[in-house]
Backbone as numpy.savetxt, mean C-alpha at the origin, in Angstrom:
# Nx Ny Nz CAx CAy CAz Cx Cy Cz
23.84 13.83 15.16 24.06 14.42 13.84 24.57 15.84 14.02
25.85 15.94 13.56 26.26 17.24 13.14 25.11 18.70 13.11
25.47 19.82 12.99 25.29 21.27 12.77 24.85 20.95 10.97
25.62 20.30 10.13 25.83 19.82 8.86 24.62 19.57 8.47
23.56 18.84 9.06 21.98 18.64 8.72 20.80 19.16 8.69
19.91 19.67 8.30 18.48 20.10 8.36 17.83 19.06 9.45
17.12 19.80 10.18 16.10 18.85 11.02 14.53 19.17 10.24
14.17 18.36 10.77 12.41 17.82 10.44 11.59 17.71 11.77
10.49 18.69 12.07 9.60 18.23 13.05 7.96 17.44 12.83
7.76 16.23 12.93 7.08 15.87 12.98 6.13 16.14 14.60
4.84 16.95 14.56 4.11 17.54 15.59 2.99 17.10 15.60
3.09 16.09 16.62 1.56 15.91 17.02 0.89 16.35 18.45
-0.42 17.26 17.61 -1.21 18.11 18.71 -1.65 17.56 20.06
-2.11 16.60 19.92 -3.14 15.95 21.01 -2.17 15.31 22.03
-0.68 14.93 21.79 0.15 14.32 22.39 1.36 15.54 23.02
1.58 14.25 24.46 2.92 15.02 25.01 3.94 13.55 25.06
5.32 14.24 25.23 6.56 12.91 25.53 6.11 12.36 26.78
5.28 12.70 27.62 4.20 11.80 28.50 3.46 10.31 28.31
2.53 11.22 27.38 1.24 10.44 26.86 1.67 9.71 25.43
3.01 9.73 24.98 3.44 9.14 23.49 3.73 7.64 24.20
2.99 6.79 23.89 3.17 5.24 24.56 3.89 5.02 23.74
5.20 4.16 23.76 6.59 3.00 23.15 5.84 2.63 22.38
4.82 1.57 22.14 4.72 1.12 21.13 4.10 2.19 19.96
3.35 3.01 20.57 2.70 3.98 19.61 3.94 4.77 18.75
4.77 5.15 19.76 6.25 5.67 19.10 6.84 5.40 17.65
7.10 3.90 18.41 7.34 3.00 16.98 6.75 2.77 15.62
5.58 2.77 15.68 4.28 2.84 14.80 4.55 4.17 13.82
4.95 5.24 14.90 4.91 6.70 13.85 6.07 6.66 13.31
7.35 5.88 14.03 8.65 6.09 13.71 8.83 5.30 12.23
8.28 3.85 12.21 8.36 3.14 11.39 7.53 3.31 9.92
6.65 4.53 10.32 5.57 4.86 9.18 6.43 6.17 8.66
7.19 7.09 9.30 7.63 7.95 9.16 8.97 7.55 8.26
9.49 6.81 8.44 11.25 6.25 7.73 10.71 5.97 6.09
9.34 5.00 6.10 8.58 4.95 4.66 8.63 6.37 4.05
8.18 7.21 5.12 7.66 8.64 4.16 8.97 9.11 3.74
9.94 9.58 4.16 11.30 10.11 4.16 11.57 8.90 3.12
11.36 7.89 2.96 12.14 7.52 1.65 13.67 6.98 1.47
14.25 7.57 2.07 15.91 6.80 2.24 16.49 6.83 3.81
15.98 5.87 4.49 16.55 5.65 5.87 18.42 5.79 6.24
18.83 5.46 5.04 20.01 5.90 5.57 20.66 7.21 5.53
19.72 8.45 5.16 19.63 9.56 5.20 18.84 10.47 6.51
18.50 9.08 7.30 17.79 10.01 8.04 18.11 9.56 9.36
18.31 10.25 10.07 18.79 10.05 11.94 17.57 10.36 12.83
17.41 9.84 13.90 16.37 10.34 14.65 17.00 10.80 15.98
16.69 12.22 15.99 17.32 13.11 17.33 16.63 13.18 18.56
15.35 13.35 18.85 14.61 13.52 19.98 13.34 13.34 19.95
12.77 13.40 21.07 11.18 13.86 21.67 10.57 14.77 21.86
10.69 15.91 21.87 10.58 16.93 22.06 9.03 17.76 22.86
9.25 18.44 23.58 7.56 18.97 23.96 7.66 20.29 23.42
6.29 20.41 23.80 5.20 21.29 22.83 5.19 20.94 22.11
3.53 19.95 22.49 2.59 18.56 22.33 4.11 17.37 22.07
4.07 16.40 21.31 5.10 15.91 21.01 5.30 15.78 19.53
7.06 16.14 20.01 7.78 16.59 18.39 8.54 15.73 18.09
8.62 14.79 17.11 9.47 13.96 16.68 10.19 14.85 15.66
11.75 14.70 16.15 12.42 15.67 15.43 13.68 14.47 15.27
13.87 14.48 13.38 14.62 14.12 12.31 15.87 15.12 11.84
16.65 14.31 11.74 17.87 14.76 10.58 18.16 14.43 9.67
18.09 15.71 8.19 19.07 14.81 7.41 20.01 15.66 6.71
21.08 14.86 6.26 22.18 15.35 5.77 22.17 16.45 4.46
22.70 17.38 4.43 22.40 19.04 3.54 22.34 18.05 2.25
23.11 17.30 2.32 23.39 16.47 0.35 22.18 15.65 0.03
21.09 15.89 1.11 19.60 14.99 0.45 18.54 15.52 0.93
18.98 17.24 1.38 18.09 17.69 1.34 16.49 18.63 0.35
17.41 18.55 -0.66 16.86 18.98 -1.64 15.50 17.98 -2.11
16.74 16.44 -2.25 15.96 15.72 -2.79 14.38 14.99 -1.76
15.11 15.28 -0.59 14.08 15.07 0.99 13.24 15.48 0.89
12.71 17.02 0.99 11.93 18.53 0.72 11.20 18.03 -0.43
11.75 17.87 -1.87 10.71 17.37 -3.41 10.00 16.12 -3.22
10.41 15.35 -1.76 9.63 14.00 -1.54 8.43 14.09 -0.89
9.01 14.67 0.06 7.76 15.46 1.30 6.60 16.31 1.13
7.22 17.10 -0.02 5.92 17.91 -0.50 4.57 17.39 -1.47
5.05 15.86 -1.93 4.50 15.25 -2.45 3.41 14.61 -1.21
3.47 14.34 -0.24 2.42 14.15 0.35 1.45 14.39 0.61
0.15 14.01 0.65 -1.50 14.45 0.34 -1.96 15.00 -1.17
-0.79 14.79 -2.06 -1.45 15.26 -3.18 -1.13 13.45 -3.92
-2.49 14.28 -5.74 -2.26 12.81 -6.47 -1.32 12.15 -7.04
-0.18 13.37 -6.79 1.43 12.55 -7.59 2.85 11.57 -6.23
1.62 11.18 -5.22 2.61 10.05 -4.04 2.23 8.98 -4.76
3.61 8.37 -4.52 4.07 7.07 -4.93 3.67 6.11 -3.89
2.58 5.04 -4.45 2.07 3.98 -3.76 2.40 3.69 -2.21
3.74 3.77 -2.46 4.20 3.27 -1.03 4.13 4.46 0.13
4.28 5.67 -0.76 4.34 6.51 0.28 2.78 6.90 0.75
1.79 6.62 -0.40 0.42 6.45 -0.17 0.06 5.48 0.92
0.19 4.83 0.88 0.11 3.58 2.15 0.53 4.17 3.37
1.88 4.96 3.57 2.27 5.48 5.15 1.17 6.32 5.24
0.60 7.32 4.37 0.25 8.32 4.98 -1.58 8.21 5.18
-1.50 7.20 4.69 -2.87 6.56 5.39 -2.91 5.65 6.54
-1.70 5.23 6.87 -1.08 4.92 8.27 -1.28 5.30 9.11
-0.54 6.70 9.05 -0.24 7.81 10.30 -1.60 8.38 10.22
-2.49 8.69 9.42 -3.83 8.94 9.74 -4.23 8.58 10.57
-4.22 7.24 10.28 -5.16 6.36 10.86 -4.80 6.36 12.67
-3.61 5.90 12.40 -2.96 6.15 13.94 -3.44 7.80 14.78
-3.04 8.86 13.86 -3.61 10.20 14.45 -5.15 9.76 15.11
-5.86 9.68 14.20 -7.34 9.56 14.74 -7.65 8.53 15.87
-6.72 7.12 16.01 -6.30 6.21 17.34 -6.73 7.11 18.66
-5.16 8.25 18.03 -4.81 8.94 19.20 -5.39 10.68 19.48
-6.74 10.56 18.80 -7.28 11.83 18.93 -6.56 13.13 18.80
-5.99 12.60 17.57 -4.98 13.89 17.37 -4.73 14.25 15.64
-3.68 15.74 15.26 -3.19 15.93 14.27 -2.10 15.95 14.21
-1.26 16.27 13.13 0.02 16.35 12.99 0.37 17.52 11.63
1.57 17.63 11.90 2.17 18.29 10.58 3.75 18.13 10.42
4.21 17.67 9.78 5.70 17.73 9.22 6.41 18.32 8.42
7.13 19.45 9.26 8.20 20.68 8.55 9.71 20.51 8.63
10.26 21.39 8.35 11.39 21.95 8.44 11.64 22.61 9.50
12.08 22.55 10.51 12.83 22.97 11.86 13.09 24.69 11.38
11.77 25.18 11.87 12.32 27.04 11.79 11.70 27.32 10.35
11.12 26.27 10.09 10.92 26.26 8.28 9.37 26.46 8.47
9.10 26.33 6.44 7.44 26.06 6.03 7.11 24.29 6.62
5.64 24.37 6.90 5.02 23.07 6.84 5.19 22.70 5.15
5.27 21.00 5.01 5.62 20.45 4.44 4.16 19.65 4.25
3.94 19.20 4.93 2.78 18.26 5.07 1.64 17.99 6.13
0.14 18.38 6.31 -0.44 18.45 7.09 -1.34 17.02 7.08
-0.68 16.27 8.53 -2.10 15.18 8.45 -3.43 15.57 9.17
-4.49 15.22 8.26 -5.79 15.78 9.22 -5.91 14.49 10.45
-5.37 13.23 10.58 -6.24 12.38 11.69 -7.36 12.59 11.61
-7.59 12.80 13.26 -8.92 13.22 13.39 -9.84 13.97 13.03
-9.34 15.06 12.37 -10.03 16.41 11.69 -10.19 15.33 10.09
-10.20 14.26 9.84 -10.44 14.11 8.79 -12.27 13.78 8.40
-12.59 14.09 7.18 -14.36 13.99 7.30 -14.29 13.15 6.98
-15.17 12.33 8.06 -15.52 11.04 7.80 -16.09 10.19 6.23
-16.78 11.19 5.96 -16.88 10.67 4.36 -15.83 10.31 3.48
-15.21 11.16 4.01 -13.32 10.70 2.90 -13.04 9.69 3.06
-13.33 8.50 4.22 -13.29 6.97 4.16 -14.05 6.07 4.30
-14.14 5.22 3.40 -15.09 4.39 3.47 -14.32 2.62 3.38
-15.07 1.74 3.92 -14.68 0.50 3.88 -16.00 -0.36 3.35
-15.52 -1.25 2.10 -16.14 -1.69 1.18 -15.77 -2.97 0.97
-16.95 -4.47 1.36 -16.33 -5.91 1.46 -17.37 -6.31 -0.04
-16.50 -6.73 -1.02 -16.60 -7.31 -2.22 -15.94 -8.29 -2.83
-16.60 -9.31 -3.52 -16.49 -10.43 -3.91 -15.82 -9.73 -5.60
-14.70 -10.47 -5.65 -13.51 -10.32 -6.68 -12.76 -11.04 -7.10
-11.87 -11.05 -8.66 -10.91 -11.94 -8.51 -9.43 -10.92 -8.47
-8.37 -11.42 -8.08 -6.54 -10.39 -8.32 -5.90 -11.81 -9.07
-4.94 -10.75 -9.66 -4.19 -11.32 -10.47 -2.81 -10.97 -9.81
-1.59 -12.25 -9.98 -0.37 -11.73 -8.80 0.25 -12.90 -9.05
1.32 -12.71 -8.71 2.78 -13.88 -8.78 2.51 -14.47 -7.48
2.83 -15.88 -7.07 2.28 -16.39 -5.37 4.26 -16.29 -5.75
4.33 -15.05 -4.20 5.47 -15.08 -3.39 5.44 -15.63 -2.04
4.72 -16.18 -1.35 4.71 -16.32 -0.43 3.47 -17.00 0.27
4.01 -17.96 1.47 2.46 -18.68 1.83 3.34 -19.47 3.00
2.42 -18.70 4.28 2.67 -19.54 5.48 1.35 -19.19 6.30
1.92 -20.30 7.43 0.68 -20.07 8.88 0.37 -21.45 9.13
-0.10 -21.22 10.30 -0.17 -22.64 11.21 -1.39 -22.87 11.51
-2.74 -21.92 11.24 -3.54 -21.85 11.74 -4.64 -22.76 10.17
-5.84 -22.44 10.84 -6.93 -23.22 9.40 -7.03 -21.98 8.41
-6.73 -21.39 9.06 -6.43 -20.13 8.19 -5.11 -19.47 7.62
-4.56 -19.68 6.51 -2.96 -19.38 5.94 -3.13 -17.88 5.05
-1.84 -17.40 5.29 -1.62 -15.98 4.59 -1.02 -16.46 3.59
-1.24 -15.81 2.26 -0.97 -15.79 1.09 -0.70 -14.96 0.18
0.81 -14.55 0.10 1.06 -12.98 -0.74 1.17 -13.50 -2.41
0.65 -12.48 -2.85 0.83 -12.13 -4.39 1.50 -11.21 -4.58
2.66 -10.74 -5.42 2.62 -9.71 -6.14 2.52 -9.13 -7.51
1.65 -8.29 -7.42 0.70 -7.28 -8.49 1.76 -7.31 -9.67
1.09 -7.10 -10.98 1.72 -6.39 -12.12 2.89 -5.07 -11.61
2.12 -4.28 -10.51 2.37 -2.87 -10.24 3.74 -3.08 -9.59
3.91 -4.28 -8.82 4.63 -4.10 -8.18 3.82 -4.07 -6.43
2.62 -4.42 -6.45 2.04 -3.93 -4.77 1.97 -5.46 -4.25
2.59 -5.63 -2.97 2.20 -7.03 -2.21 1.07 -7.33 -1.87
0.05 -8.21 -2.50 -1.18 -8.67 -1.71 -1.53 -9.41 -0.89
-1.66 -9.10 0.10 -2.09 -10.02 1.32 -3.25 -10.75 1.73
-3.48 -12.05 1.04 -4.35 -13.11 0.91 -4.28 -13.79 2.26
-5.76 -14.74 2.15 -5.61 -15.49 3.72 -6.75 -16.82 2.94
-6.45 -17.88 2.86 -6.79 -19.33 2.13 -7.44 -20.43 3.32
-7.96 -21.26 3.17 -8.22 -22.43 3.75 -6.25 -23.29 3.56
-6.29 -23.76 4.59 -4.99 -24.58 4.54 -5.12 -25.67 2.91
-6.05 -26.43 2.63 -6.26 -27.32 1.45 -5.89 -26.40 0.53
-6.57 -24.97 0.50 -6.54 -24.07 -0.93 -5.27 -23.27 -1.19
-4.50 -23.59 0.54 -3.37 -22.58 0.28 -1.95 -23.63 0.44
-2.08 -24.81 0.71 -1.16 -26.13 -0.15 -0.85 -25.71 -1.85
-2.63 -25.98 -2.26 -2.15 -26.14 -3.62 -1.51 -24.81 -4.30
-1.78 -23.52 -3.91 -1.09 -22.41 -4.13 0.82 -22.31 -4.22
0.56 -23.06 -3.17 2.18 -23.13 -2.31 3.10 -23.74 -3.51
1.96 -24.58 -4.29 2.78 -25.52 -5.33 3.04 -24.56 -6.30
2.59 -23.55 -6.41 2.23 -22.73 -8.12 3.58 -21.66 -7.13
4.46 -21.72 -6.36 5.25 -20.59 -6.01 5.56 -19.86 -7.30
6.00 -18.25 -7.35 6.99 -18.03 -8.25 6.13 -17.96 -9.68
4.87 -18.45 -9.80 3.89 -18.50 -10.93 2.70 -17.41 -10.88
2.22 -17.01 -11.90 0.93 -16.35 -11.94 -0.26 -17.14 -11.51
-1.17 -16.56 -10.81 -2.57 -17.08 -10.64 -3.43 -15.70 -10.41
-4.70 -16.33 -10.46 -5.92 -15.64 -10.46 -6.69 -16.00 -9.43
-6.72 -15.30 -8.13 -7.67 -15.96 -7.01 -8.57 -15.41 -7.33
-9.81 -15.95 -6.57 -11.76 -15.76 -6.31 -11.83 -15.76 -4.73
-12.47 -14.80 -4.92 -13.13 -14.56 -3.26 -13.64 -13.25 -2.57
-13.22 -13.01 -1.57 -13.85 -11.80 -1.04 -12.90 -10.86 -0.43
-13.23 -9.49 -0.27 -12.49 -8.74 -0.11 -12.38 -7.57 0.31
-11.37 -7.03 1.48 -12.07 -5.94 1.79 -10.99 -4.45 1.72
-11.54 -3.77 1.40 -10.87 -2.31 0.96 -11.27 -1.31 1.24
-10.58 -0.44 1.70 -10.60 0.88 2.69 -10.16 1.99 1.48
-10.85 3.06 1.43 -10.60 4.44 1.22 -10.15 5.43 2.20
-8.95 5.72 2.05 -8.59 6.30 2.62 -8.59 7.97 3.04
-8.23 8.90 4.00 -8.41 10.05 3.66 -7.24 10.96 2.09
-7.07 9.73 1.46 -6.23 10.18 0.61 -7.05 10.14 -1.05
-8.34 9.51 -0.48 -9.00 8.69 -1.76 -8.84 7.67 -2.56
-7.80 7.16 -2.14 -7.04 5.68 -2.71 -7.94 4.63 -1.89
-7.93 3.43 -3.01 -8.61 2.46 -2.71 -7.64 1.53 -2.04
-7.66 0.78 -1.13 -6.14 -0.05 -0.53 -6.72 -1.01 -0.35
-5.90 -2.61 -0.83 -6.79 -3.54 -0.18 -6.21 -4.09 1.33
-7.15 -4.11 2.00 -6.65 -4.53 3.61 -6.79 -6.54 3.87
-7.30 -6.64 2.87 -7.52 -8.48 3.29 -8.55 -9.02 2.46
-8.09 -10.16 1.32 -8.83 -11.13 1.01 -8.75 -12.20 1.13
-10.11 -12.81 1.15 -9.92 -14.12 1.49 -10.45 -14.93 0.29
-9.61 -16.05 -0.07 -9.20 -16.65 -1.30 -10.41 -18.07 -1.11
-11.30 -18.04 -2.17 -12.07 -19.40 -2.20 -11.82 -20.45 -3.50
-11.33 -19.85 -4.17 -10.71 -20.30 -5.47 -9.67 -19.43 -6.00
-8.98 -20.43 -6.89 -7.65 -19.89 -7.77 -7.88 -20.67 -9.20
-7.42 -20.44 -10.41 -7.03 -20.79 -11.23 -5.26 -20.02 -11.92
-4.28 -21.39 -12.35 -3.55 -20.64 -12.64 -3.18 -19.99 -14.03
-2.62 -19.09 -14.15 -2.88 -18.06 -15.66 -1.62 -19.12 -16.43
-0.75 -19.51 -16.62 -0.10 -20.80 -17.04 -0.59 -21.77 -17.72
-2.01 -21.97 -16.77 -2.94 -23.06 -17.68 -4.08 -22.78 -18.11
-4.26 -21.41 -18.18 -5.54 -21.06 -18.64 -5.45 -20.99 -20.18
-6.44 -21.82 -21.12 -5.92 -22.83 -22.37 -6.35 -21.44 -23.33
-6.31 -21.39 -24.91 -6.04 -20.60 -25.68 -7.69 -20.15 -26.07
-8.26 -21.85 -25.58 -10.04 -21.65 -26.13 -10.41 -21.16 -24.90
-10.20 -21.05 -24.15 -10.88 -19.96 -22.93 -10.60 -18.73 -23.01
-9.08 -17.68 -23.49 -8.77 -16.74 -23.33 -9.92 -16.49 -24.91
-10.00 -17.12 -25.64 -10.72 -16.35 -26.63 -12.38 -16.42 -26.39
-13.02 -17.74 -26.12 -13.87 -17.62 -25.59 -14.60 -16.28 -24.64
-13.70 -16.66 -23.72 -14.06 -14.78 -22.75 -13.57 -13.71 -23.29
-12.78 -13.37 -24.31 -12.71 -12.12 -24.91 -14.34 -12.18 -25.91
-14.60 -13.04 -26.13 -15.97 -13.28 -27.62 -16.74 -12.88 -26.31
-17.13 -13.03 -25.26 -18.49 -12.86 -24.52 -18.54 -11.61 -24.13
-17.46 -10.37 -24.77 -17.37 -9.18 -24.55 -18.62 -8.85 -25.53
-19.45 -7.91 -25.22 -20.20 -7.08 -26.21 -19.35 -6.12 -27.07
-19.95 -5.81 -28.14 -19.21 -5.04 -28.84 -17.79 -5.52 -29.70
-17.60 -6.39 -29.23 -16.15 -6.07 -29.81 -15.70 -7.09 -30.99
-15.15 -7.14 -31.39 -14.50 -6.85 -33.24 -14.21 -8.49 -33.20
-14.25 -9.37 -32.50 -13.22 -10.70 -32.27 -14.54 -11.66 -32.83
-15.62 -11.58 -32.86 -17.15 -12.27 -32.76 -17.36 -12.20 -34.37
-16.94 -11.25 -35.07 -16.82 -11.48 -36.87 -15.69 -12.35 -37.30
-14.88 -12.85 -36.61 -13.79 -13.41 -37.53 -13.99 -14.99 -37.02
-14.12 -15.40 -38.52 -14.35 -16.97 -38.61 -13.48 -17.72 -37.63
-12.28 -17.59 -37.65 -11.44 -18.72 -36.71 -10.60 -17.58 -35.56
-11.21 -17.08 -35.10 -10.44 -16.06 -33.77 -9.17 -16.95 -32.84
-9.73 -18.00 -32.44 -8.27 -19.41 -32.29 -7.11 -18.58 -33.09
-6.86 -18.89 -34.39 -6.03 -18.39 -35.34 -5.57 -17.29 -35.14
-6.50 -17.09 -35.60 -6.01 -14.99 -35.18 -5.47 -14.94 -33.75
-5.70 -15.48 -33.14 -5.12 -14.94 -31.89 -3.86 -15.58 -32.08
-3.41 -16.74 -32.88 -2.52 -17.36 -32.45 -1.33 -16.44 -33.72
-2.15 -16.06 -34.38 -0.88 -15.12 -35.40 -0.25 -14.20 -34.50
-1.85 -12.90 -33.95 -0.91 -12.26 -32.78 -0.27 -12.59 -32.32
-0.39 -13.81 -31.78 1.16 -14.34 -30.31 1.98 -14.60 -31.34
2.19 -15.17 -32.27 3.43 -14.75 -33.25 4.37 -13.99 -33.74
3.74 -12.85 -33.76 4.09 -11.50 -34.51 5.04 -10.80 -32.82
């Protein structure tokens, strides 16, 4: 890359271009392209010592917009996805008994990961019995055990894992809404976000066939609420879906 670009040093303390193992490389490289946001804006120049520096380029015409992305990191206005890397590279830092920070070459820090300096209280991992709601995109595996993606209202991929019998009949509902049952487990991160890392699916029902006397039924077993005075709620609900 040209004179024409801003560089980026990504610095991690605990490491040298020694002790940075290939695959570990990859791991930061591939978590790092998420954070930056537009890969075809970004070049990767070197290794660098003093500790090891992963040092980035990008072009002056996205730098502005690069810099307003970056600074968004560790605070509450990152965008899901970029929430996910940077509980990544945490995680990896603390692997590798180390910190990091990602600046501007000659510049301000941009973003400090704690890794290891992170307090342990800031994460917690929590296995609970739940149901998700999600479009079935996806369903393979060879094993008695099959992976099974949903995706969210939000837009987030969920990564399910079924009995082969439970994840057939899924396979059939492709492209459809459902509602799995089961268990589940989710990590807090040092970011405070709840992430789910893996559920495992013991039941489904699909939202397609879930009939008009059930959706009102379970709205009536709400306390409080306004639907339990009206003589034919069936009706009423069915005007709403009208209107």
């Amino acid at each position: 890359m040209k004179d024409t670009a801003a560089h980026y040093d990504f610095r991690i303390d605990a490491l040298t271009p020694e002790t940075l193992r290939l695959g570990r490389f990859v791991e930061y490289v591939n978590a790092l392209r998420a954070v930056f946001g537009s890969a075809d804006d970004v070049y990767f120049q070197k290794v660098r010592k003093g500790s090891a520096i992963l040092e980035f380029a990008v072009p002056h015409r996205a730098v502005v917009r690069t810099d307003k992305r970056l600074r968004l990191l560790g605070t509450a206005d990152m965008p899901p996805e970029m929430a996910a890397q940077w509980t990544i590279i945490n995680r990896l830092l603390r692997r590798d008994s180390a910190s990091a920070k990602l600046m501007r070459k000659g510049g301000p820090v941009l973003a400090q990961f704690a890794g290891v300096r992170t307090p342990l209280a800031q994460e917690a991992i929590v296995h609970e019995n739940g149901t998700l709601d999600g479009v079935v995109v996806g369903v393979k595996g060879v094993d008695d055990s099959v992976s099974v993606w949903l995706r969210s209202d939000e837009g987030d991929l969920l990564k399910c894992n079924a009995r082969r019998v439970v994840a057939r009949e899924l396979a059939l509902l492709w492209d459809r809404p459902v509602r799995v049952a089961g268990r589940g487990k989710w990590r807090r991160g040092d970011d405070a976000r709840w992430t789910l890392e893996e559920f495992d699916v013991q039941s489904f029902d699909s939202l397609d066939e879930i009939s008009l006397s059930e959706t009102v039924r379970d709205i009536q077993a709400i306390d409080g609420n306004e639907w339990n005075d009206i003589d034919d709620a069936q009706a009423a609900w069915r005007e709403l879906r009208a209107e």
